[in-house]
C-alpha positions as CSV (number, residue, x, y, z in Angstrom):
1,X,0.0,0.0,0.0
2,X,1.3,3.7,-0.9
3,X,1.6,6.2,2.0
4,X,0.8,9.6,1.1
5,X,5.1,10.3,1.4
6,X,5.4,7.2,-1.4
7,X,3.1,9.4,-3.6
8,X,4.6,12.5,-2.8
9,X,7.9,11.1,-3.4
10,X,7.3,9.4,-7.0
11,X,5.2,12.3,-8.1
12,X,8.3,14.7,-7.3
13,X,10.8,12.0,-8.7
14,X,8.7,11.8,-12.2
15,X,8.3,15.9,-12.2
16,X,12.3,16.5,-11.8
17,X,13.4,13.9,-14.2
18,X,10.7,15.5,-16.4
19,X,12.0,19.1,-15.7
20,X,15.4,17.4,-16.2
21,X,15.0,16.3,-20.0
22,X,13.7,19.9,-20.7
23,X,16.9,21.6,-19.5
24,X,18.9,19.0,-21.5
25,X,17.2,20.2,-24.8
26,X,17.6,24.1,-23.4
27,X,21.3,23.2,-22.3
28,X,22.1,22.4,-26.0
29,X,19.9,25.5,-27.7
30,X,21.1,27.9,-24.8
31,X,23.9,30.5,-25.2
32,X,27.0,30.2,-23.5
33,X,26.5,32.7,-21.3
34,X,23.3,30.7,-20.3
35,X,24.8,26.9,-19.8
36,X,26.4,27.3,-16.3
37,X,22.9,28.2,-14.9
38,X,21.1,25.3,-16.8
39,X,24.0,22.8,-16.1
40,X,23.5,23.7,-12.2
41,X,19.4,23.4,-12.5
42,X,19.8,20.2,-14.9
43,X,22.2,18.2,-11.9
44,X,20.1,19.4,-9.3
45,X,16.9,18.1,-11.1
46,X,18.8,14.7,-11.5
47,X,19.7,14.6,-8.0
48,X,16.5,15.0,-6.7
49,X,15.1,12.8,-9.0
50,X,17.6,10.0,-8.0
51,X,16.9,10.6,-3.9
52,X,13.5,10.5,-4.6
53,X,13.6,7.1,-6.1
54,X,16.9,6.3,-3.7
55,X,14.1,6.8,-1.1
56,X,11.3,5.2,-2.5
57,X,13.2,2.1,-2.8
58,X,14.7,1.6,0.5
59,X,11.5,1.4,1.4
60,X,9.4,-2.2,1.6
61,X,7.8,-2.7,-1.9
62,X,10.2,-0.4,-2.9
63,X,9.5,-1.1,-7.0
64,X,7.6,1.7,-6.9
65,X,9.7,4.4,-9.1
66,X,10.5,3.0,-12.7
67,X,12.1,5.9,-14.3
C-alpha cells in the first residue's frame, strides 16, 4: 500500500526527471552565457530525482519508481 510520502515522493521523482529532460534540450539550444545556470538546475533536477527514487526504494515494496 502507498503512503501519502510514497506518492509524494514518486510524483516529485517523475516531475524532476521530467523538468530534467527539458533543460537537457535548453542546455544544448542555450547560449554560453546561459549553460552554467542550466548545467546547475539540470544536476540538481537529476539529484533529486535519484533521492526521490533512492528513497522510494529503501523502502518495503520499494519497486515503486521505474524511471
Amino acid at each position: 500500500m502507498q503512503t501519502d510520502k510514497e506518492r509524494m515522493l514518486y510524483l516529485i521523482a517523475v516531475r524532476a526527471a521530467r523538468q530534467a529532460e527539458r533543460l537537457a534540450g535548453e542546455f544544448a539550444r542555450a547560449a554560453s552565457e546561459e549553460r552554467e545556470q542550466i548545467l546547475a538546475a539540470l544536476e540538481f533536477k537529476k539529484w533529486l530525482a535519484a533521492s526521490c527514487r533512492e528513497a522510494l526504494a529503501d523502502r518495503p515494496g520499494g519497486n515503486l519508481v521505474n524511471l
